[in-house]
GUMARKE-41272 format. One record per atom (N, C-alpha, C): x, y, z. Coordinates in steps of 0.05 Angstrom, whole numbers, padded with zeros to 5 digits, always signed. Layout:
XYZ...
This chain:
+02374-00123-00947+02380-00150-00936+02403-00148-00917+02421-00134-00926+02447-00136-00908+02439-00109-00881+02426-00096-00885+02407-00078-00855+02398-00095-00847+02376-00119-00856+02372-00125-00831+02385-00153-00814+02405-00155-00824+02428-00185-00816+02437-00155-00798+02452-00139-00800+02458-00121-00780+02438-00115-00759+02422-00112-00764+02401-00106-00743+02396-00124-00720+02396-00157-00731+02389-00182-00717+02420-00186-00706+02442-00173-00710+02460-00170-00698+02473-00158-00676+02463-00137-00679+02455-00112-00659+02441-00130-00634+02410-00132-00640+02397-00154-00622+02400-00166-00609+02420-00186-00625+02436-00205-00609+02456-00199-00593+02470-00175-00595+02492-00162-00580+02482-00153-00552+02467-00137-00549+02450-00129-00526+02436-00145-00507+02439-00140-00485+02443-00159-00463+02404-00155-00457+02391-00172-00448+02366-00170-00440+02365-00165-00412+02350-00144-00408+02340-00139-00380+02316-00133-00369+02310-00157-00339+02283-00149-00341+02274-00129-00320+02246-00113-00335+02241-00091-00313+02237-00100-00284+02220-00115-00274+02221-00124-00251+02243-00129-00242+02264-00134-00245+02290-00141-00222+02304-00114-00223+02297-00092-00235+02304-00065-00232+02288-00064-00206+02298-00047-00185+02284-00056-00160+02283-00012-00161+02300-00003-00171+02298+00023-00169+02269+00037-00187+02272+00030-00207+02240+00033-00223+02213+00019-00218+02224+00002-00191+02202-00016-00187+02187+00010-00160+02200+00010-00140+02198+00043-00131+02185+00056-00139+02202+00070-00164+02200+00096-00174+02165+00091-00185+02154+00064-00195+02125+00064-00202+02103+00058-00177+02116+00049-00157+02096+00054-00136+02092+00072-00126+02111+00098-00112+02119+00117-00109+02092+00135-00126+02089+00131-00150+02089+00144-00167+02053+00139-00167+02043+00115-00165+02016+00105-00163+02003+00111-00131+02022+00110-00110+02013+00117-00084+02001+00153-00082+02026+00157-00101+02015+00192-00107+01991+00194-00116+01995+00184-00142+01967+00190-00156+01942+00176-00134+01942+00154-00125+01924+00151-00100+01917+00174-00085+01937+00185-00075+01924+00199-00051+01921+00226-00059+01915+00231-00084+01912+00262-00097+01885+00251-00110+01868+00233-00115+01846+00216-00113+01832+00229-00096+01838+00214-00064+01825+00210-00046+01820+00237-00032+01847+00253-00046+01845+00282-00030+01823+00296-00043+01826+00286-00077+01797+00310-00090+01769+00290-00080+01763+00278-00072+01739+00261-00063+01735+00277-00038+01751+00280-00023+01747+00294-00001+01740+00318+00004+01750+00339-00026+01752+00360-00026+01724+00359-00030+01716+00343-00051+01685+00346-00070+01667+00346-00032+01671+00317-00028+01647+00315+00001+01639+00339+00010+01674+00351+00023+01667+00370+00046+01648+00396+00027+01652+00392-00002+01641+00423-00005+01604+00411-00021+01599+00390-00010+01575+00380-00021+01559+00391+00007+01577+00373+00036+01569+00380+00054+01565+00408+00070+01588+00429+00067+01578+00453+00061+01552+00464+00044+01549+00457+00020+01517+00464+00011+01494+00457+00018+01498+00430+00041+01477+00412+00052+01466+00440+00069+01487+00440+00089+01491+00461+00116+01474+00489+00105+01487+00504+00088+01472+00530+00071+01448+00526+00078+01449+00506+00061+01412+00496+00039+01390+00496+00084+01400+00478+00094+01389+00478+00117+01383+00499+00145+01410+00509+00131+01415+00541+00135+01386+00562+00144+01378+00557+00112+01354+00574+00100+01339+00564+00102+01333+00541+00101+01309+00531+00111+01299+00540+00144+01312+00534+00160+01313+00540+00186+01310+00568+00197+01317+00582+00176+01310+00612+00184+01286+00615+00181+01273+00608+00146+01251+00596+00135+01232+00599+00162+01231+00577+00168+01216+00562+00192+01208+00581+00215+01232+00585+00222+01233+00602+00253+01218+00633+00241+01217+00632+00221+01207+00668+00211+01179+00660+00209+01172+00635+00190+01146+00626+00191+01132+00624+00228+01146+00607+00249+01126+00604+00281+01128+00627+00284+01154+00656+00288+01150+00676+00288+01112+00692+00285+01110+00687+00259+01090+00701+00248+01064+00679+00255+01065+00650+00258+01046+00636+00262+01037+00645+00300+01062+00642+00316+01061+00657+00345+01043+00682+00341+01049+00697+00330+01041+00724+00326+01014+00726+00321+01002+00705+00304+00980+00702+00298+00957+00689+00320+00972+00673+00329+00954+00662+00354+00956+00683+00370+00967+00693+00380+00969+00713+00408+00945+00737+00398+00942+00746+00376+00923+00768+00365+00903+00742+00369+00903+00719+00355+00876+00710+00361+00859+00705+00383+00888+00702+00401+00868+00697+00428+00864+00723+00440+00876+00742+00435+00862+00762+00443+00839+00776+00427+00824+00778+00408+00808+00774+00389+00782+00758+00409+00796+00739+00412+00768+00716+00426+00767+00717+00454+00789+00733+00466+00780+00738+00499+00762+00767+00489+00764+00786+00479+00745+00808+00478+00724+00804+00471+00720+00775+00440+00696+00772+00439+00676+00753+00461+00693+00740+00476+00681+00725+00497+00668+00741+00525+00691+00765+00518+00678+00789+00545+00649+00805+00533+00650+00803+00508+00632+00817+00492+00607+00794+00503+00606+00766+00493+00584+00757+00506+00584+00754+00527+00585+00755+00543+00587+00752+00574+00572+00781+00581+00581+00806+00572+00571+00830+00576+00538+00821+00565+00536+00822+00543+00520+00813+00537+00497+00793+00549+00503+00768+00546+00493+00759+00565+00474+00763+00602+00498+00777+00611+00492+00791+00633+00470+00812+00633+00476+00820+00611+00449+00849+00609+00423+00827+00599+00419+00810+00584+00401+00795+00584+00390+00786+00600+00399+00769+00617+00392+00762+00655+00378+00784+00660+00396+00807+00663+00388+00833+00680+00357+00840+00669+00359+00845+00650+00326+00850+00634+00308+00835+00641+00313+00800+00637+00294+00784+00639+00287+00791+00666+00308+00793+00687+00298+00786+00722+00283+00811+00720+00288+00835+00712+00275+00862+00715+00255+00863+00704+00238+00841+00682+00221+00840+00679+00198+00817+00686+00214+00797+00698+00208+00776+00722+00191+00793+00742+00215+00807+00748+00203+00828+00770+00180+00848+00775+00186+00854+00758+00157+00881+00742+00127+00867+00743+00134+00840+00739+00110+00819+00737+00100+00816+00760+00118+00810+00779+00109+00803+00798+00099+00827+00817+00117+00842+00814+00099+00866+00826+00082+00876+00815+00070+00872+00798+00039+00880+00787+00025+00853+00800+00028+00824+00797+00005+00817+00810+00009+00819+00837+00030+00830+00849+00022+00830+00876-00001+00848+00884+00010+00874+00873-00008+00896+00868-00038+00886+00858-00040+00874+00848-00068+00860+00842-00078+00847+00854-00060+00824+00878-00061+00816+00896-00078+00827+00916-00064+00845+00916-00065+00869+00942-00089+00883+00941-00103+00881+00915-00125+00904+00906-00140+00878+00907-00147+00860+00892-00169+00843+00898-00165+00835+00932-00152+00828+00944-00151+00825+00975-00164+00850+00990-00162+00867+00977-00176+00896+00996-00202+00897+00992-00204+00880+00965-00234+00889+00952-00252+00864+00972-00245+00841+00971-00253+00829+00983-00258+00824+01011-00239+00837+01025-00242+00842+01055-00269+00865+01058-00263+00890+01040-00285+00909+01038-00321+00895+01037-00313+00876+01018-00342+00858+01007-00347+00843+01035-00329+00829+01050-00335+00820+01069-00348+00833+01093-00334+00848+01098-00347+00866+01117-00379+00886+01111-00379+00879+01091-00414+00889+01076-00418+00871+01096-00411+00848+01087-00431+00825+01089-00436+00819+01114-00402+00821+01125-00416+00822+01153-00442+00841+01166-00427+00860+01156-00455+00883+01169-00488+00880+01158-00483+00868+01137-00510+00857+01135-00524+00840+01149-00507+00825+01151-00514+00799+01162-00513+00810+01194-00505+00828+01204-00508+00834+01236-00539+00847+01227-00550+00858+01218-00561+00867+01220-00590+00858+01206-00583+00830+01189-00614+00806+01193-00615+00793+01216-00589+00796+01227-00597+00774+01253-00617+00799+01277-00612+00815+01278-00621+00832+01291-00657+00839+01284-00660+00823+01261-00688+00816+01257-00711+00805+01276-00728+00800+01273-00743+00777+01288-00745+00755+01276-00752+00731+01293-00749+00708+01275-00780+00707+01251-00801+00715+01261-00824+00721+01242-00806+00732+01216-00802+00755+01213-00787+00759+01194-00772+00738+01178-00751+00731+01188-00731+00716+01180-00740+00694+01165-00763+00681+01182-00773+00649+01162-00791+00666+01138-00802+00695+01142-00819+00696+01125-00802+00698+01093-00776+00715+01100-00760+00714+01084-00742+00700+01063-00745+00679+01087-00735+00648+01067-00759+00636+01059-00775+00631+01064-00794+00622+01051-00804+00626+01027-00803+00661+01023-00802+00672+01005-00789+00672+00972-00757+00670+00990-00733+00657+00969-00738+00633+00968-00754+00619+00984-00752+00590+00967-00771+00582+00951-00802+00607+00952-00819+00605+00934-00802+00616+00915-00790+00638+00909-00774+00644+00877-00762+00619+00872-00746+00611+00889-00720+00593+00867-00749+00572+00853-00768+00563+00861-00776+00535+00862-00799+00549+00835-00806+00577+00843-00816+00586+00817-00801+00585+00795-00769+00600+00791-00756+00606+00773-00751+00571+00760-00750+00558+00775-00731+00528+00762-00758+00517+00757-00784+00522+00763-00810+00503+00742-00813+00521+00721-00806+00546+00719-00806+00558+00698-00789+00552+00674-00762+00540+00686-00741+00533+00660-00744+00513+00662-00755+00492+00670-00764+00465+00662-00786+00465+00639-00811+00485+00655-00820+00477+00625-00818+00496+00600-00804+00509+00606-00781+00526+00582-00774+00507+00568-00757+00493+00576-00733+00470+00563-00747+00450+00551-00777+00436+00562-00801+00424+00554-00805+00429+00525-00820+00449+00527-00824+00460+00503-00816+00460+00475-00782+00472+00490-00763+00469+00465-00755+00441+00454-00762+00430+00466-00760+00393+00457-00783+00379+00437-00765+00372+00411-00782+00363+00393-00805+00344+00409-00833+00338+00394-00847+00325+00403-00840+00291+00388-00834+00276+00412-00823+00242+00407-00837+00227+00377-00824+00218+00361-00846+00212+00336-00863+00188+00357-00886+00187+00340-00905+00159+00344-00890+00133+00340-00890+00119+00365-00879+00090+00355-00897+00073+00342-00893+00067+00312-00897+00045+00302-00899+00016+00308-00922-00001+00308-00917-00028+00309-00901-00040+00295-00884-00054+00301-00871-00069+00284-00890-00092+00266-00884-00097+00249-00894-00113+00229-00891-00132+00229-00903-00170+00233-00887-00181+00228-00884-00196+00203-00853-00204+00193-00843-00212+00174-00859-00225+00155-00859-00216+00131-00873-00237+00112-00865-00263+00108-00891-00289+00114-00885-00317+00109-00904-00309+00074-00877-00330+00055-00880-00335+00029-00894-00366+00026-00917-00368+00017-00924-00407+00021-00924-00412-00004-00936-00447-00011-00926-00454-00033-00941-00444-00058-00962-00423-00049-00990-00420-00064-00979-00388-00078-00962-00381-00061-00944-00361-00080-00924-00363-00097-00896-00386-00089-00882-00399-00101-00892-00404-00136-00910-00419-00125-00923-00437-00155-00939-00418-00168-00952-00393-00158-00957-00376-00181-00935-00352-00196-00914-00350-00176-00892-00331-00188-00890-00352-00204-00874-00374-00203-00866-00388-00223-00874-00389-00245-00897-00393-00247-00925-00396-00277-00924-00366-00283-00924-00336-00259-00916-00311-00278-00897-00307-00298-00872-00316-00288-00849-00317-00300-00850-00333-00325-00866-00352-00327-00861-00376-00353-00876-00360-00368-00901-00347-00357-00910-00341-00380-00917-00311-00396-00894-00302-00384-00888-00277-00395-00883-00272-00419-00872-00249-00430-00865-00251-00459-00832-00262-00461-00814-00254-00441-00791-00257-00448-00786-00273-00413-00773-00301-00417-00764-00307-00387-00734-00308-00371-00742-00290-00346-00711-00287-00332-00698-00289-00316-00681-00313-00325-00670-00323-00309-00656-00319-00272-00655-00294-00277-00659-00277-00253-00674-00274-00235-00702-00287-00237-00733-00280-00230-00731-00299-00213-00723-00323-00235-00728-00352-00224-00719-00363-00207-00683-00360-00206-00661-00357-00190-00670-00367-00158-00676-00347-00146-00682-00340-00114-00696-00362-00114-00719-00366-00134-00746-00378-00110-00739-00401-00105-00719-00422-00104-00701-00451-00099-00684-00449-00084-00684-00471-00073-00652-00479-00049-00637-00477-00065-00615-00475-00050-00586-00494-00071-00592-00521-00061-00595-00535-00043-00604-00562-00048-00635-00568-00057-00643-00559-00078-00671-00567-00090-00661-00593-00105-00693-00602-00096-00693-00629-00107-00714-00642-00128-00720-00654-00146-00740-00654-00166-00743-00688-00159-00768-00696-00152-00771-00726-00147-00797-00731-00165-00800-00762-00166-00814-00774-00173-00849-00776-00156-00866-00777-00161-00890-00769-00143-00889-00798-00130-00888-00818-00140-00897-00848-00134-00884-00860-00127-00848-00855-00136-00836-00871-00109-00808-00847-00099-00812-00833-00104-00795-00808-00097-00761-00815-00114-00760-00825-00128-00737-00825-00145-00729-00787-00154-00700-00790-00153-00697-00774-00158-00691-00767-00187-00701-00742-00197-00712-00737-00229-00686-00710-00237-00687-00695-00219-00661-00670-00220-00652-00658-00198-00634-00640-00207-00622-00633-00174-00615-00598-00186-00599-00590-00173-00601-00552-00168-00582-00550-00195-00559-00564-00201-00554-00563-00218-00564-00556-00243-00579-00584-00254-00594-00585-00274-00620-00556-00276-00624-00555-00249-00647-00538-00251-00630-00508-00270-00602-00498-00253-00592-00473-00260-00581-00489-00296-00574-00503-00301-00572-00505-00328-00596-00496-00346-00611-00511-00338-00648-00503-00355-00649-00476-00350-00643-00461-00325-00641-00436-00331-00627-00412-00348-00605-00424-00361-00595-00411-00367-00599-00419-00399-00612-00436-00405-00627-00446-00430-00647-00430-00431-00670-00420-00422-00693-00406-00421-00688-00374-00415-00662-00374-00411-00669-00339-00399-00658-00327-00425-00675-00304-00434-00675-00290-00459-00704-00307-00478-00709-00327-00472-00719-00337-00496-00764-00330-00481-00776-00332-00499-00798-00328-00501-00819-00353-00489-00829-00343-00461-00851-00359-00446-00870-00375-00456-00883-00390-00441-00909-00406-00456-00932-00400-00440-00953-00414-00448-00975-00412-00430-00988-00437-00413-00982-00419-00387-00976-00434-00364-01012-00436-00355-01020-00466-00354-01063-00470-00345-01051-00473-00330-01066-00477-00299-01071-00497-00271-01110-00509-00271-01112-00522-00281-01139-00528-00274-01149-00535-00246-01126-00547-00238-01140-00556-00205-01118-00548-00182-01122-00531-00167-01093-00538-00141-01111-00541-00107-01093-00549-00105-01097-00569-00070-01078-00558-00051-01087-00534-00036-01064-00516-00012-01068-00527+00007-01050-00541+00016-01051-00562+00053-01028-00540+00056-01041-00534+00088-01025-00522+00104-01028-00526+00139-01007-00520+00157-01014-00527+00183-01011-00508+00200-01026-00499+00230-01025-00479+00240-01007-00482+00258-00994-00507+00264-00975-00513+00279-00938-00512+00266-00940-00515+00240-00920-00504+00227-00924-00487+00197-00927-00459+00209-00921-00438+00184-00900-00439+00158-00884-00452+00172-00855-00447+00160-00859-00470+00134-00873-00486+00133-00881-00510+00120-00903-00506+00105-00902-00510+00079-00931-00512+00060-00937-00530+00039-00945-00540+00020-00953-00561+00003-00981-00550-00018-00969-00545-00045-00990-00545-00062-00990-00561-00091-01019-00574-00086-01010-00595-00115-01027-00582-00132-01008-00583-00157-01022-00566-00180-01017-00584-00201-01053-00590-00212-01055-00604-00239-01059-00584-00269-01039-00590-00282-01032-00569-00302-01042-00588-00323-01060-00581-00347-01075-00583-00366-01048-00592-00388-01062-00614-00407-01035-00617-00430-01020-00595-00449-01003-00594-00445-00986-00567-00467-00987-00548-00449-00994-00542-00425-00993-00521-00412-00981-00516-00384-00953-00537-00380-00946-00536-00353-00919-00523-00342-00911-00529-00325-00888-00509-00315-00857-00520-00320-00841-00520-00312-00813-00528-00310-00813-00552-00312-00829-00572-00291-00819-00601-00291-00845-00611-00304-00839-00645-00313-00854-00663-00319-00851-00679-00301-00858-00709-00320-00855-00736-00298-00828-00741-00309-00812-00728-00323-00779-00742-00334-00769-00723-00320-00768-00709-00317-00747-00685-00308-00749-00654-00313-00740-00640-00314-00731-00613-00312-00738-00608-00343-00747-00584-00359-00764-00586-00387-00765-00559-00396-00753-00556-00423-00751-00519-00429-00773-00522-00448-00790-00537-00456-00815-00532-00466-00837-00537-00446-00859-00528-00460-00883-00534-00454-00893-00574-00443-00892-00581-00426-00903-00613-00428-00919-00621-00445-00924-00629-00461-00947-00644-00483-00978-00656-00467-00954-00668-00447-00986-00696-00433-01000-00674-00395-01010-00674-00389-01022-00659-00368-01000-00678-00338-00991-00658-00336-00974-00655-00306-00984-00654-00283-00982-00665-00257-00990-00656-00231-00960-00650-00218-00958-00632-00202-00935-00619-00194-00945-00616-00159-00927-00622-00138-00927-00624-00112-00908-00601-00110-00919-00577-00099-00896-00562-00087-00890-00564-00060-00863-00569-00048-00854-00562-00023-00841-00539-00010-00860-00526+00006-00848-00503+00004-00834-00498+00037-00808-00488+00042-00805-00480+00073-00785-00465+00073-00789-00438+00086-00766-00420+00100-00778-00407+00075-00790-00401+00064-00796-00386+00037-00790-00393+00009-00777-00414+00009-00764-00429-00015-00771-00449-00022-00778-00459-00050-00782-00483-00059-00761-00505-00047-00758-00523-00029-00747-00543-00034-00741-00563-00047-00767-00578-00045-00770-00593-00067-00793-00596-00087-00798-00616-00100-00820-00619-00131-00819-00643-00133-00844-00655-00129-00856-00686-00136-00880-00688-00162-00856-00695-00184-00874-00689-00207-00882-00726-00221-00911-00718-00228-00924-00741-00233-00937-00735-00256-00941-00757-00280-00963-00755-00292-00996-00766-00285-01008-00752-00299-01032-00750-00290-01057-00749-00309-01079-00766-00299-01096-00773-00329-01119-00780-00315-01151-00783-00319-01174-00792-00312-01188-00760-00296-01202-00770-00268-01215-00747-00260-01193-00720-00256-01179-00726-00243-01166-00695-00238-01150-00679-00246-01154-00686-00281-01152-00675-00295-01169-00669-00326-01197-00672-00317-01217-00674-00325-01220-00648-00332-01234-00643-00361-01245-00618-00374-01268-00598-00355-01282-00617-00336-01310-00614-00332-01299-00596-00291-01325-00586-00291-01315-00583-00256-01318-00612-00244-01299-00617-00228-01304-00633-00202-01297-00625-00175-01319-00639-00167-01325-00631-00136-01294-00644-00123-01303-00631-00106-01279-00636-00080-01274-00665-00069-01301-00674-00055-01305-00707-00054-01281-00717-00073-01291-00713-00100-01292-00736-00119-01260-00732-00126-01245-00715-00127-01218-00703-00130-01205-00709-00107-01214-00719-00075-01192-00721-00058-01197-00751-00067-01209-00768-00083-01206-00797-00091-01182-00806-00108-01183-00785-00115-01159-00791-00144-01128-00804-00136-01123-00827-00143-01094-00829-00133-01071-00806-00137-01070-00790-00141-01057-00767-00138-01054-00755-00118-01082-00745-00107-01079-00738-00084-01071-00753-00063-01076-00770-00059-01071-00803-00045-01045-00799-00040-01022-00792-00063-01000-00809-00064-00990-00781-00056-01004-00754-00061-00990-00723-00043-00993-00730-00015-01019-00733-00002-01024-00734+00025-01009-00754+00035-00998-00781+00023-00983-00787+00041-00954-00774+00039-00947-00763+00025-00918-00742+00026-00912-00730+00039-00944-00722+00051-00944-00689+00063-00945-00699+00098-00966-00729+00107-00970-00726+00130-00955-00750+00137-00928-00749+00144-00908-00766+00147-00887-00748+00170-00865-00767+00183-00848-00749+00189-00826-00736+00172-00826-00709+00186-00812-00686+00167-00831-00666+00152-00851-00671+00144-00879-00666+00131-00895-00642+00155-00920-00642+00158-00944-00633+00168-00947-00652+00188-00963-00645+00208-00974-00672+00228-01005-00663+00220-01020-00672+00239-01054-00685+00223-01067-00665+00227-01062-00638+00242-01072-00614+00247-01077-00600+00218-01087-00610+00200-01075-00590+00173-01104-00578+00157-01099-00566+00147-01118-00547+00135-01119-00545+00104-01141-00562+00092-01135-00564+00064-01151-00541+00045-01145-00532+00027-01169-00507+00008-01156-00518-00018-01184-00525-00031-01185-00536-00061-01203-00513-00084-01179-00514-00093-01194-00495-00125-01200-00506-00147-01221-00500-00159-01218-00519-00188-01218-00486-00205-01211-00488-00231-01206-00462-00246-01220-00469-00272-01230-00490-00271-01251-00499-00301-01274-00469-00293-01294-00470-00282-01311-00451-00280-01303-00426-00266-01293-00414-00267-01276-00388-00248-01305-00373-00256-01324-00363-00242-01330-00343-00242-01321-00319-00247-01340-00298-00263-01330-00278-00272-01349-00250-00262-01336-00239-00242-01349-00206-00232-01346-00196-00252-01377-00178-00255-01390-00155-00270-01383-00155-00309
């Protein structure tokens, strides 16, 4: 306790002084910091210059580097180009002797055909001069001679060339025979209407057969006032109902062929078909059976094809069991109501030609 009352005594005894108004230590620390500064700035400097010295080295060697490298790159071109001037003299030598050969054998050529030139030109002047001397010496002929001479040669040539004429004659096939032409088959309705009845009454019927012998505009009418009963349609339907299936038996007791000599192309056959035994159409229409009641059927036939069918029923003489005469059969309103179908315009004109069959009594050869 009493140390430190001495101590705070002491303290208080002693005068305070401050460093800053010491102006000699104020000095002595700048003095002292300006040093240490510039012994800083001096090793910074020292460091640079010796960084920059190793720059210099380092670039040094490089640069030798370099200049040792174009050295040897120089060195290399100068061999190269001399390398490629010898090989350039090399072709060029070359070359040159190539020329030289070709022209020397350019040459060689040409002096052989001259030479050939020269030899056919001698040969020919030689040939000429025959000829001349020949020829001096037919003229020196008489003229008796001279025509007898040509006359002579002109009996050979005129011999030799009828000789290879009919040489060449000879060798020449002999021309075939011309054929007449034929002319084209006209199909009428009297064929039509029996293919038809073949076909129905075959064993098996096909549709295929039947096909052709119709227009595509066929028409199926009424006999008595021409109403129409079917059309191509219906017809190819019924065909294709009947084909595969098993025929019937097709009578004609009576048919009526009008035909005209003024139009071929045009025909008309009426066929009276017996009951149960008729063809495709009835008086209703288009029919994959047999008809029951006896049918008369009008065929129209032109260009080779059925066009149309005027189907009627039919009952009394002309379709009678018995023969009837012709007379008594062109009476029948049937025929009546065909003939006027037929001799109308569009039809036949009055030039026409009728042939009537009856098939009740068909005679029978041997």
């Amino acid at each position: 306790m009493a140390g430190r009352k001495e101590a705070a005594a002491t303290d208080a005894e002693v005068e305070y002084r401050d460093p800053w108004g010491d102006v000699d230590l104020l000095d002595k620390n700048f003095a002292a910091f300006e040093k240490r500064k510039q012994e800083l700035a001096a090793k910074k400097q020292a460091e640079a210059a010796e960084q920059a010295a190793q720059a210099k080295a380092e670039e040094a060697k490089t640069t030798a580097r370099d200049s040792h490298g174009e050295r040897r790159s120089d060195s290399r071109e100068k061999q190269d180009d001399r390398r490629s001037h010898h090989r350039h003299d090399d072709r060029r030598r070359h070359d040159d002797d190539r020329r030289r050969r070709d022209y020397d054998d350019r040459r060689r050529g040409h002096d052989d055909r001259r030479r050939g030139y020269d030899d056919r030109r001698r040969d020919y002047d030689e040939r000429r001069r025959d000829r001349d001397d020949r020829r001096g010496r037919y003229h020196e002929r008489d003229d008796r001679r001279r025509d007898y001479d040509d006359r002579r040669r002109d009996e050979r040539r005129d011999h030799h060339s009828r000789r290879d004429r009919e040489h060449a004659r000879a060798k020449e096939p002999a021309p075939a025979p011309v054929e007449e032409a034929q002319p084209p088959m006209s199909i009428n309705a009297v064929m039509v209407a029996d293919r038809v009845n073949e076909i129905l009454g075959a064993k098996t019927i096909r549709r295929s057969d039947l096909e052709p012998l119709f227009t595509p505009g066929f028409q199926l009418l009424a006999l008595s006032d021409e109403q129409e009963l079917g059309t191509r349609s219906e017809l190819d339907d019924l065909l294709r109902i009947l084909d595969g299936q098993a025929g019937w038996k097709v009578h004609v007791r009576r048919r009526l062929y009008i035909e005209s000599t003024s139009n071929p192309d045009l025909s008309f056959a009426l066929d009276i078909y017996a009951p149960g035994s008729g063809s495709l159409f009835d008086a209703h229409g288009p029919t994959d059976t047999a008809p029951t009641g006896a049918t008369a059927l009008l065929w129209r036939i032109q260009f080779n094809h059925c066009a149309q069918v005027y189907a009627s029923a039919v009952e009394g003489t002309a379709v009678s069991e018995t023969e009837v005469a012709q007379s008594d059969f062109m009476d029948t309103s049937v025929v009546k109501q065909a003939l006027d179908l037929v001799l109308r315009p569009g039809g036949l004109t009055s030039d026409i030609a009728l042939h009537y069959n009856d098939y009740i009594n068909v005679p029978v050869l041997g």
